[in-house]
PQR file with spaces between the fields and no chain letter, atoms N, CA, C, O and H, PARSE charges and radii, in Angstrom:
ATOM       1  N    UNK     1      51.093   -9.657  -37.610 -0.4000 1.5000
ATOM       2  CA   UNK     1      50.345   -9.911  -36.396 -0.0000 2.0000
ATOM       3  C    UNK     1      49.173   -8.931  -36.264  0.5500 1.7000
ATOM       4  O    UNK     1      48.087   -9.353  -35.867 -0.5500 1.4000
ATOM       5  N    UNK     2      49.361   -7.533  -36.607 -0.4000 1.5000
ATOM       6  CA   UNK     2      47.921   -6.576  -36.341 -0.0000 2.0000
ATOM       7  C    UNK     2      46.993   -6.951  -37.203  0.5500 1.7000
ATOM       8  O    UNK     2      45.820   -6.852  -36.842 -0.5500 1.4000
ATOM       9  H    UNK     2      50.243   -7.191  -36.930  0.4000 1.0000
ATOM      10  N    UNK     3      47.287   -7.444  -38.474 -0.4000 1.5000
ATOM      11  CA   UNK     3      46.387   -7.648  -39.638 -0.0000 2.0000
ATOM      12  C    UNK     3      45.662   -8.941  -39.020  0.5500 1.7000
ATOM      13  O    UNK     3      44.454   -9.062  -39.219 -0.5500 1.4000
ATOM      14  H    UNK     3      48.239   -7.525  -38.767  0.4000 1.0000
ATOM      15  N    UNK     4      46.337   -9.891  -38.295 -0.4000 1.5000
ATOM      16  CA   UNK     4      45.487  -11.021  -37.751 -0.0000 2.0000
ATOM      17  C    UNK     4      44.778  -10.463  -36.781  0.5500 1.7000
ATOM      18  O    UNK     4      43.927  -11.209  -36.296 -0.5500 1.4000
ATOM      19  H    UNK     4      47.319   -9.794  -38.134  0.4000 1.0000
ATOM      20  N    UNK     5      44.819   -9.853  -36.528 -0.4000 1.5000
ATOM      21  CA   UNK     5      43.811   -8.901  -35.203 -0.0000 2.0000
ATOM      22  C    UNK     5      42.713   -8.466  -35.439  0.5500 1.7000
ATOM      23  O    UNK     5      41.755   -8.767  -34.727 -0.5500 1.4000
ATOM      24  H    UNK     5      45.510   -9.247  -36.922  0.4000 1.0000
ATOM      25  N    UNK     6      42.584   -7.511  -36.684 -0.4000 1.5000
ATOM      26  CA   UNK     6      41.326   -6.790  -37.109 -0.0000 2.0000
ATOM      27  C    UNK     6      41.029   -8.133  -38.267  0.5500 1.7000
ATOM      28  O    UNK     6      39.856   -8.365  -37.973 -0.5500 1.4000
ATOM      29  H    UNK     6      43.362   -7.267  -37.263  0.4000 1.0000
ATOM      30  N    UNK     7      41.263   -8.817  -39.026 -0.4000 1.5000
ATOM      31  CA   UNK     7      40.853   -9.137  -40.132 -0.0000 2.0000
ATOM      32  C    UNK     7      39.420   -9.536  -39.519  0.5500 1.7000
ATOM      33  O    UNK     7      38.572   -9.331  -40.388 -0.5500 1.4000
ATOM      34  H    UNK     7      42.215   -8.628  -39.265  0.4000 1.0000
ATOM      35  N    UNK     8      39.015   -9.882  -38.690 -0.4000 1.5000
ATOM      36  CA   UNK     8      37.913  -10.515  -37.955 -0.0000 2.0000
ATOM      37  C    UNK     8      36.325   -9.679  -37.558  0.5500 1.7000
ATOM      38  O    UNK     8      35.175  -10.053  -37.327 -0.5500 1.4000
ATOM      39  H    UNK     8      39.703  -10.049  -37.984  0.4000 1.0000
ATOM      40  N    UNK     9      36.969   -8.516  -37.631 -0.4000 1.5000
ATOM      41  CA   UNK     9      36.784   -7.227  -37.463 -0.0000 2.0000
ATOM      42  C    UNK     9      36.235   -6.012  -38.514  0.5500 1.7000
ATOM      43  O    UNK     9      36.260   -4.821  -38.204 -0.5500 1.4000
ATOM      44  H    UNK     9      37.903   -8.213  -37.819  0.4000 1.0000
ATOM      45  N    UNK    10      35.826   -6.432  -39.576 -0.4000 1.5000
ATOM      46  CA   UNK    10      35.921   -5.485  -40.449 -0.0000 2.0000
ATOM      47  C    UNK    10      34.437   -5.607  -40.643  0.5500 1.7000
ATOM      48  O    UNK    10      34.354   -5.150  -41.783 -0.5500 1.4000
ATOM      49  H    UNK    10      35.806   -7.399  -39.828  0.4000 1.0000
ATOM      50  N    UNK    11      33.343   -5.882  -40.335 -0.4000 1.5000
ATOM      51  CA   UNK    11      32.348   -5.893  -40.586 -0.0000 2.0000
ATOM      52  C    UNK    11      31.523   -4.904  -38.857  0.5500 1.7000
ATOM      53  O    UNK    11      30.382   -4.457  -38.743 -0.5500 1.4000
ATOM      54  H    UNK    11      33.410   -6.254  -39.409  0.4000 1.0000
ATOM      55  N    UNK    12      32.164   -4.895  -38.277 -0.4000 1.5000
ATOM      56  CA   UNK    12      31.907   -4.322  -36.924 -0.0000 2.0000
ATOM      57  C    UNK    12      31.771   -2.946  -36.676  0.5500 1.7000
ATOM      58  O    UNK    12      30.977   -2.523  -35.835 -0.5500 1.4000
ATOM      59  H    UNK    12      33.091   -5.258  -38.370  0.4000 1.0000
ATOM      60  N    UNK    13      32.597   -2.117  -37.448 -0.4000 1.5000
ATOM      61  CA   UNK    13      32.300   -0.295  -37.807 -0.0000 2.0000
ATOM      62  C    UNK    13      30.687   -0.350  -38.713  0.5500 1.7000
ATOM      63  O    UNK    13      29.724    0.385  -38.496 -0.5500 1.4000
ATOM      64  H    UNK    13      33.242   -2.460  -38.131  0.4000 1.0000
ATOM      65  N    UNK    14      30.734   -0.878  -39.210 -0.4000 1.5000
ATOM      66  CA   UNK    14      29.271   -0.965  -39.933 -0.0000 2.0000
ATOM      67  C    UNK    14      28.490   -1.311  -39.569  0.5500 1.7000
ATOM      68  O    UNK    14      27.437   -1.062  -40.155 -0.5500 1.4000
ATOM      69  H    UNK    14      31.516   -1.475  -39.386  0.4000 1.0000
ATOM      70  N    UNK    15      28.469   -2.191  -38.249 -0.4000 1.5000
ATOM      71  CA   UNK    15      26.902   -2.043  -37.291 -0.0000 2.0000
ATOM      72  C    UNK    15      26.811   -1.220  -36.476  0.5500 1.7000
ATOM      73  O    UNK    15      25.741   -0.829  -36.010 -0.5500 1.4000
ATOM      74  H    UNK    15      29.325   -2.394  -37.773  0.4000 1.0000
ATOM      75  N    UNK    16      28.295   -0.679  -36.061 -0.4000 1.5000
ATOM      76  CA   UNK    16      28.087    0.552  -34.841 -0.0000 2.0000
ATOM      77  C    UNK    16      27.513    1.091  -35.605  0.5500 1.7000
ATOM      78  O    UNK    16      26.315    0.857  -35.766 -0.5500 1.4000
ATOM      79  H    UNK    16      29.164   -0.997  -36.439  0.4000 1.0000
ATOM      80  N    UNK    17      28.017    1.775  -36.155 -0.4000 1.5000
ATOM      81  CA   UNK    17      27.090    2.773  -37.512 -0.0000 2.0000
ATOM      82  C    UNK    17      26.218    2.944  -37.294  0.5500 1.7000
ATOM      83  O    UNK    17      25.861    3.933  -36.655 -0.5500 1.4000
ATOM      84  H    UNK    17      28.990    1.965  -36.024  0.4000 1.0000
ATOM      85  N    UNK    18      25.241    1.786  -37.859 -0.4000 1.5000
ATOM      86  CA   UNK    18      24.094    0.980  -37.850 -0.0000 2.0000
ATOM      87  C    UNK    18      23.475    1.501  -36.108  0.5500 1.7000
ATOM      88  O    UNK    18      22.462    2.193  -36.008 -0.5500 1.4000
ATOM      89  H    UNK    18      25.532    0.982  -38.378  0.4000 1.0000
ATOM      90  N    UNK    19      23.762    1.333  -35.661 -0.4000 1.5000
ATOM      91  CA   UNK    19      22.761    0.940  -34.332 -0.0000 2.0000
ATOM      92  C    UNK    19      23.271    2.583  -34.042  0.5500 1.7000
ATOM      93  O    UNK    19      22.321    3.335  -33.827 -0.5500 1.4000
ATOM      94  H    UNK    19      24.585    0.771  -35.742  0.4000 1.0000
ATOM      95  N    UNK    20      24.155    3.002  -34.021 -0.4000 1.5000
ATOM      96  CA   UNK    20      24.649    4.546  -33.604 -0.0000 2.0000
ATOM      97  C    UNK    20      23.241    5.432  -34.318  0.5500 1.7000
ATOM      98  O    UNK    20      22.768    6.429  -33.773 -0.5500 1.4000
ATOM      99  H    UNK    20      24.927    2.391  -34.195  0.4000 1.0000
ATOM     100  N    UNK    21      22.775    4.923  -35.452 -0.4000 1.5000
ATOM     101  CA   UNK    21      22.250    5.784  -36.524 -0.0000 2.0000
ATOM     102  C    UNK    21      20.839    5.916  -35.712  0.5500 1.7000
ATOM     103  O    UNK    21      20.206    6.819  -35.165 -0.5500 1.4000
ATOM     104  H    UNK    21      23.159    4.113  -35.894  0.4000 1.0000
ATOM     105  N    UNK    22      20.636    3.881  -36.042 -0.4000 1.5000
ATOM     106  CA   UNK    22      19.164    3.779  -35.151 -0.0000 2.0000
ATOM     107  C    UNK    22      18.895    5.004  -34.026  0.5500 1.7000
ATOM     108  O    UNK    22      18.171    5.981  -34.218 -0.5500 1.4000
ATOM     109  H    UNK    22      21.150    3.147  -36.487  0.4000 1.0000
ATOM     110  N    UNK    23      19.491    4.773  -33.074 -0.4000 1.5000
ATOM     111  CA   UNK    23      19.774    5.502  -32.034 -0.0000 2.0000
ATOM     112  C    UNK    23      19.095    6.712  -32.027  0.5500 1.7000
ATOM     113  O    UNK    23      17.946    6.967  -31.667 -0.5500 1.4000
ATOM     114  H    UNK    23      20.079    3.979  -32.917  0.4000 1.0000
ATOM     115  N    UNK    24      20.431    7.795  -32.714 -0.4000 1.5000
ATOM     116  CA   UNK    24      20.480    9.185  -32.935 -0.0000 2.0000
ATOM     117  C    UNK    24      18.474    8.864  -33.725  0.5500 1.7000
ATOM     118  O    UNK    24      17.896    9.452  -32.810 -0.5500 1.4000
ATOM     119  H    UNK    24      21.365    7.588  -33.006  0.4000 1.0000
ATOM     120  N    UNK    25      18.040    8.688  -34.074 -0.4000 1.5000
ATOM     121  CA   UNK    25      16.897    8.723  -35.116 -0.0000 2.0000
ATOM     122  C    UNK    25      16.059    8.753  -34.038  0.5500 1.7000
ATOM     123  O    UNK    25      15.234    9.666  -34.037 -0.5500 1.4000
ATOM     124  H    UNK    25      18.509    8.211  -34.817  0.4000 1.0000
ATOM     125  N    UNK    26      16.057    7.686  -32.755 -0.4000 1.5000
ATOM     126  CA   UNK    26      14.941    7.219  -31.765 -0.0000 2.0000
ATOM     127  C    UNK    26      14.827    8.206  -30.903  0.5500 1.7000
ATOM     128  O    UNK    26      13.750    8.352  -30.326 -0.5500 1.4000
ATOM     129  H    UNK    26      16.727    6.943  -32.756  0.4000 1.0000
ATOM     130  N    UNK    27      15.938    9.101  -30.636 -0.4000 1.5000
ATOM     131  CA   UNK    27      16.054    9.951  -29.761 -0.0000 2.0000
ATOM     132  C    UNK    27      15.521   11.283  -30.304  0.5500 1.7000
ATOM     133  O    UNK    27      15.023   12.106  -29.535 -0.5500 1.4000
ATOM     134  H    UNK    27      16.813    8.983  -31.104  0.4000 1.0000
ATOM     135  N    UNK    28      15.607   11.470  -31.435 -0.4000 1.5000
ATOM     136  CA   UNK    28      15.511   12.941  -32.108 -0.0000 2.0000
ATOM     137  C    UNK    28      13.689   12.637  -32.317  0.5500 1.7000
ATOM     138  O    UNK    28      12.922   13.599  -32.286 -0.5500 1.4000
ATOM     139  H    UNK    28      16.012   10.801  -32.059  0.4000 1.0000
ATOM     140  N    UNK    29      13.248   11.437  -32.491 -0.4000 1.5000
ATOM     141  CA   UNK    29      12.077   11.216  -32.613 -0.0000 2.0000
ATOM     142  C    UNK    29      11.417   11.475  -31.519  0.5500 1.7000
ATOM     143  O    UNK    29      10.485   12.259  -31.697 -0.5500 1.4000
ATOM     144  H    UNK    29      13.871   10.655  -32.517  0.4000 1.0000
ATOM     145  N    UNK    30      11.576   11.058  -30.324 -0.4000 1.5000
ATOM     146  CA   UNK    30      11.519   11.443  -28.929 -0.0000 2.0000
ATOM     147  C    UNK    30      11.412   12.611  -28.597  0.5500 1.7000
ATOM     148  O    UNK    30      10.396   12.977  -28.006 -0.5500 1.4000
ATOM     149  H    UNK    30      12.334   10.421  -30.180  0.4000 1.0000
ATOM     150  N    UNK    31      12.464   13.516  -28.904 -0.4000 1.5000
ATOM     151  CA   UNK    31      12.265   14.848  -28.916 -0.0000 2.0000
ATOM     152  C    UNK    31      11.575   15.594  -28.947  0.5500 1.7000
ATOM     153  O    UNK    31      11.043   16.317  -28.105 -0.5500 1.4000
ATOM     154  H    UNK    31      13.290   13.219  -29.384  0.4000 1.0000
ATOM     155  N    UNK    32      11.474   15.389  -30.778 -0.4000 1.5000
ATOM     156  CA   UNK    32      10.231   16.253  -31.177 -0.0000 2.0000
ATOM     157  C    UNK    32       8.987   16.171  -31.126  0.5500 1.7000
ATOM     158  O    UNK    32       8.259   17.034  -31.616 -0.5500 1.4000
ATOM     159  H    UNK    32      11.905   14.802  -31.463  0.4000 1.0000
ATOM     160  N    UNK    33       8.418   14.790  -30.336 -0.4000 1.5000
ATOM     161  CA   UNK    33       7.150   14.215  -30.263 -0.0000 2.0000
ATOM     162  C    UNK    33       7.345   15.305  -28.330  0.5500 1.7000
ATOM     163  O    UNK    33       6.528   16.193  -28.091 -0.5500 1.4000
ATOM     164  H    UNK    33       9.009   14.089  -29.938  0.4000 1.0000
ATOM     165  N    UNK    34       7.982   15.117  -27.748 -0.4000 1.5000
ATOM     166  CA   UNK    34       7.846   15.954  -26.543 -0.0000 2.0000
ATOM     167  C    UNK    34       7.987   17.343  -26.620  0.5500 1.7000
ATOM     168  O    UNK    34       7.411   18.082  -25.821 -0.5500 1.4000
ATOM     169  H    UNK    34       8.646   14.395  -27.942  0.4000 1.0000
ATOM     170  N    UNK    35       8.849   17.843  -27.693 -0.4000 1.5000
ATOM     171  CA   UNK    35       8.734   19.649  -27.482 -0.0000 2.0000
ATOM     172  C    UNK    35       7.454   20.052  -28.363  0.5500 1.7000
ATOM     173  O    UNK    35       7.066   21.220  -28.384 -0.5500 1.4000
ATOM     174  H    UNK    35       9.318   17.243  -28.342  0.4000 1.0000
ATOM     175  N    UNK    36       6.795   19.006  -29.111 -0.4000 1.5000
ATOM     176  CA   UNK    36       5.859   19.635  -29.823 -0.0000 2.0000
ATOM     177  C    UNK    36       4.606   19.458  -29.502  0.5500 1.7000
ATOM     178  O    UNK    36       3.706   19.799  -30.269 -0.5500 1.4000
ATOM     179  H    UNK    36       7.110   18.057  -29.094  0.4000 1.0000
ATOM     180  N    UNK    37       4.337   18.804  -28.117 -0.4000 1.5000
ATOM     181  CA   UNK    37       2.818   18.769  -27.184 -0.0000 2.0000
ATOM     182  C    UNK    37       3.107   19.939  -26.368  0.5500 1.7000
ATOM     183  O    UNK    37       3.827   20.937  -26.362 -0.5500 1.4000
ATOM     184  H    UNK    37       5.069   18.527  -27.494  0.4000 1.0000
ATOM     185  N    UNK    38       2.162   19.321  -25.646 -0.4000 1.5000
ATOM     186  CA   UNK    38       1.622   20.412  -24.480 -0.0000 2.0000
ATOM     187  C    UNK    38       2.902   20.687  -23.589  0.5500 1.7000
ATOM     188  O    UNK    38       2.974   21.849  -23.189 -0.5500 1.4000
ATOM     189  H    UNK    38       1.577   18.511  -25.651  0.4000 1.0000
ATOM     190  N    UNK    39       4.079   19.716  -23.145 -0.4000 1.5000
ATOM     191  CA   UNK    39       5.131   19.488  -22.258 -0.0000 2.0000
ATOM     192  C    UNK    39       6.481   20.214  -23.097  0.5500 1.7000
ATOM     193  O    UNK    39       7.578   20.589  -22.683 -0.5500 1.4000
ATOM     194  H    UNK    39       4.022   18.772  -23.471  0.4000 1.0000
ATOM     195  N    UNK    40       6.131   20.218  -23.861 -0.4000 1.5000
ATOM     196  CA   UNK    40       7.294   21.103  -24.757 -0.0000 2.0000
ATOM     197  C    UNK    40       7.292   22.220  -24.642  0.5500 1.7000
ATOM     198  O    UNK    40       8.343   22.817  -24.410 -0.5500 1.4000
ATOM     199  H    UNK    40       5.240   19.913  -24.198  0.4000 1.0000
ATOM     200  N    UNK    41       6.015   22.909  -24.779 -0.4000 1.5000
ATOM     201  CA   UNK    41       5.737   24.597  -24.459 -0.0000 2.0000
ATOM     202  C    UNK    41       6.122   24.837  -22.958  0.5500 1.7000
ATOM     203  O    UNK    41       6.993   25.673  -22.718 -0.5500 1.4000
ATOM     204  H    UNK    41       5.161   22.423  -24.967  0.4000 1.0000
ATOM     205  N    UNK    42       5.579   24.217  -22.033 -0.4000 1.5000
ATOM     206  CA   UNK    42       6.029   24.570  -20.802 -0.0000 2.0000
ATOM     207  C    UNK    42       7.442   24.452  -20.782  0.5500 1.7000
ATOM     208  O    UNK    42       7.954   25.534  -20.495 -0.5500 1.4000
ATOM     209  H    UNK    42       4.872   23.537  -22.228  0.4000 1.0000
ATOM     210  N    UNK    43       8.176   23.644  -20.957 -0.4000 1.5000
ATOM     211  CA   UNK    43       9.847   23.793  -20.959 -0.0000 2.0000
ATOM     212  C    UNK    43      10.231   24.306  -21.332  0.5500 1.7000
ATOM     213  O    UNK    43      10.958   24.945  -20.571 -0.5500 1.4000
ATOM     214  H    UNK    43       7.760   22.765  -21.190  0.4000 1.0000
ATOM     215  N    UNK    44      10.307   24.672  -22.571 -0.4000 1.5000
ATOM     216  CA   UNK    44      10.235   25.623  -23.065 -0.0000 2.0000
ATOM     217  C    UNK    44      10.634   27.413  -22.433  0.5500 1.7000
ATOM     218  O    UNK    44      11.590   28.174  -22.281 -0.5500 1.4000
ATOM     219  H    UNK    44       9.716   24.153  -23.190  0.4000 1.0000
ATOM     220  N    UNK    45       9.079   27.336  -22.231 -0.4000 1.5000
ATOM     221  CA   UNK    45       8.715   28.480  -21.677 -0.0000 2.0000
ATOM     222  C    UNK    45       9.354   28.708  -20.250  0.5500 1.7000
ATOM     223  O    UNK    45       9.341   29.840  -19.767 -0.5500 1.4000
ATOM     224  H    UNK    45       8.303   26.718  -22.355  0.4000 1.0000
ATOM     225  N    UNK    46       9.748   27.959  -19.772 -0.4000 1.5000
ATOM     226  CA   UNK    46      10.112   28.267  -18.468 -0.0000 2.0000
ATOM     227  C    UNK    46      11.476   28.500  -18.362  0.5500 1.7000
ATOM     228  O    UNK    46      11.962   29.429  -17.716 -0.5500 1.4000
ATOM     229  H    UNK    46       9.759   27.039  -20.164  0.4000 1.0000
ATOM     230  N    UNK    47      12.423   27.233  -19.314 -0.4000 1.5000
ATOM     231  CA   UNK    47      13.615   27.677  -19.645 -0.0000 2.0000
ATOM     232  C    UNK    47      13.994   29.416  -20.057  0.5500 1.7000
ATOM     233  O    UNK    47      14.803   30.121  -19.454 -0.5500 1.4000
ATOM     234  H    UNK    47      12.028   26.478  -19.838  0.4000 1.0000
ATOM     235  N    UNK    48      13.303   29.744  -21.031 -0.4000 1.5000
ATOM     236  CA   UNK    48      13.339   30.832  -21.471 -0.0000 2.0000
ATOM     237  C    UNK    48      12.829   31.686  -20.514  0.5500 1.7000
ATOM     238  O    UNK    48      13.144   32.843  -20.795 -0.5500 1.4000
ATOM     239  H    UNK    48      12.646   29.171  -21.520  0.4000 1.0000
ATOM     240  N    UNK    49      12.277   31.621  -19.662 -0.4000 1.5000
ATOM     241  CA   UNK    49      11.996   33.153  -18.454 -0.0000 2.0000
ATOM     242  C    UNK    49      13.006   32.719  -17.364  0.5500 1.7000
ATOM     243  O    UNK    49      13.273   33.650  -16.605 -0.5500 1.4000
ATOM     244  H    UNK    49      12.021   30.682  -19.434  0.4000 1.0000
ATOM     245  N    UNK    50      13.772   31.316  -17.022 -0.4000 1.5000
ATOM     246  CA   UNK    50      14.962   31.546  -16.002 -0.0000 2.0000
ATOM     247  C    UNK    50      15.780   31.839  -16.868  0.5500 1.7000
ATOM     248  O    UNK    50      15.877   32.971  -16.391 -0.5500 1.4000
ATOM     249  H    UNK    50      13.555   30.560  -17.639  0.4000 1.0000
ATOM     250  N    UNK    51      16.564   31.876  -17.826 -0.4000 1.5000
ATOM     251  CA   UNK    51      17.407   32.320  -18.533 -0.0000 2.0000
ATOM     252  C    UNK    51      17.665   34.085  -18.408  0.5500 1.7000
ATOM     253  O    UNK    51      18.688   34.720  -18.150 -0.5500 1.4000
ATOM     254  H    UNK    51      16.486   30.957  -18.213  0.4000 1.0000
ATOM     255  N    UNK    52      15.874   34.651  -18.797 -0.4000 1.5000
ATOM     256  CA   UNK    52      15.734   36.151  -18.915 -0.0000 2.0000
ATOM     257  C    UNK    52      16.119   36.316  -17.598  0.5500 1.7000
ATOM     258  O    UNK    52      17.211   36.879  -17.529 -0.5500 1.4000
ATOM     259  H    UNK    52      15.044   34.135  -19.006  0.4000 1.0000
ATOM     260  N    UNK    53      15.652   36.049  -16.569 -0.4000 1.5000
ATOM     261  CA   UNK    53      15.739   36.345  -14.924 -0.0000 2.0000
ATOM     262  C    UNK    53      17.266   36.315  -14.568  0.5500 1.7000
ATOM     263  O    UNK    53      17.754   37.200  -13.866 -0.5500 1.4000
ATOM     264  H    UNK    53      14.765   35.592  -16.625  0.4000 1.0000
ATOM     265  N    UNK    54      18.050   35.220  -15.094 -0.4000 1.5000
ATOM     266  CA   UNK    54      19.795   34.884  -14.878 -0.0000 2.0000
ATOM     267  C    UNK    54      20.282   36.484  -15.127  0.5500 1.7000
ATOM     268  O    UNK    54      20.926   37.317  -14.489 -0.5500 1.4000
ATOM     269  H    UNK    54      17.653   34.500  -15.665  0.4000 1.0000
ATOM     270  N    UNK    55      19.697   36.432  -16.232 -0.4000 1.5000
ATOM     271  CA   UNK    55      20.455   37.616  -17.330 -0.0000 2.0000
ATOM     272  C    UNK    55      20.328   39.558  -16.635  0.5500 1.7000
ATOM     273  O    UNK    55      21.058   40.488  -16.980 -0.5500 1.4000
ATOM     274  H    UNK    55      19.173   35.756  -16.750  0.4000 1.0000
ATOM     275  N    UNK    56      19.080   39.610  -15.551 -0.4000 1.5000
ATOM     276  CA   UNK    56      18.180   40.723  -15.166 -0.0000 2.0000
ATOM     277  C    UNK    56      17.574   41.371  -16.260  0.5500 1.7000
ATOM     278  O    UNK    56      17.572   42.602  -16.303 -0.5500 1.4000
ATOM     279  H    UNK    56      18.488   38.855  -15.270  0.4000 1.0000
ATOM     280  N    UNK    57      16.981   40.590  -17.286 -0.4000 1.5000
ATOM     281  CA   UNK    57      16.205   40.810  -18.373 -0.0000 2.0000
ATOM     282  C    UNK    57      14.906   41.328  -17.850  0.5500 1.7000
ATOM     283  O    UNK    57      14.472   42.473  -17.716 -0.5500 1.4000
ATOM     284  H    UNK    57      16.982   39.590  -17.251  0.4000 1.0000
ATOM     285  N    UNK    58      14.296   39.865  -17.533 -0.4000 1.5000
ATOM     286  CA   UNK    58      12.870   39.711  -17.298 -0.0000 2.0000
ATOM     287  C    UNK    58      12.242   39.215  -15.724  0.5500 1.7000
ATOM     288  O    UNK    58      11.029   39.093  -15.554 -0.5500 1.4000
ATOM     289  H    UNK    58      14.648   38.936  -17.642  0.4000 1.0000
């Protein structure tokens, strides 16, 4: 009975995959197209001086 369950099924881990992969790729592309303009430095930068300030660094 389980084997009639998945047999239907076995091609379906390989598009999650698939579209999981797409994904992770669209997002990381996203990323680095935003931390590496002008909007990246400011976040950046600002992250990093509330962080110092949390800490009584800076």
């Amino acid at each position: 009975m389980r084997a009639h369950r998945t047999a239907g099924q076995q091609g379906i881990t390989t598009a999650e995959y698939a579209v999981g992969t797409a994904a992770g790729a669209g997002l990381a592309g996203l990323l680095y197209k935003m931390l590496t303009g002008g909007f990246g430095d400011q976040l950046l930068r600002t992250l990093f001086d509330h962080v110092l300030s949390l800490l009584g660094i800076g």
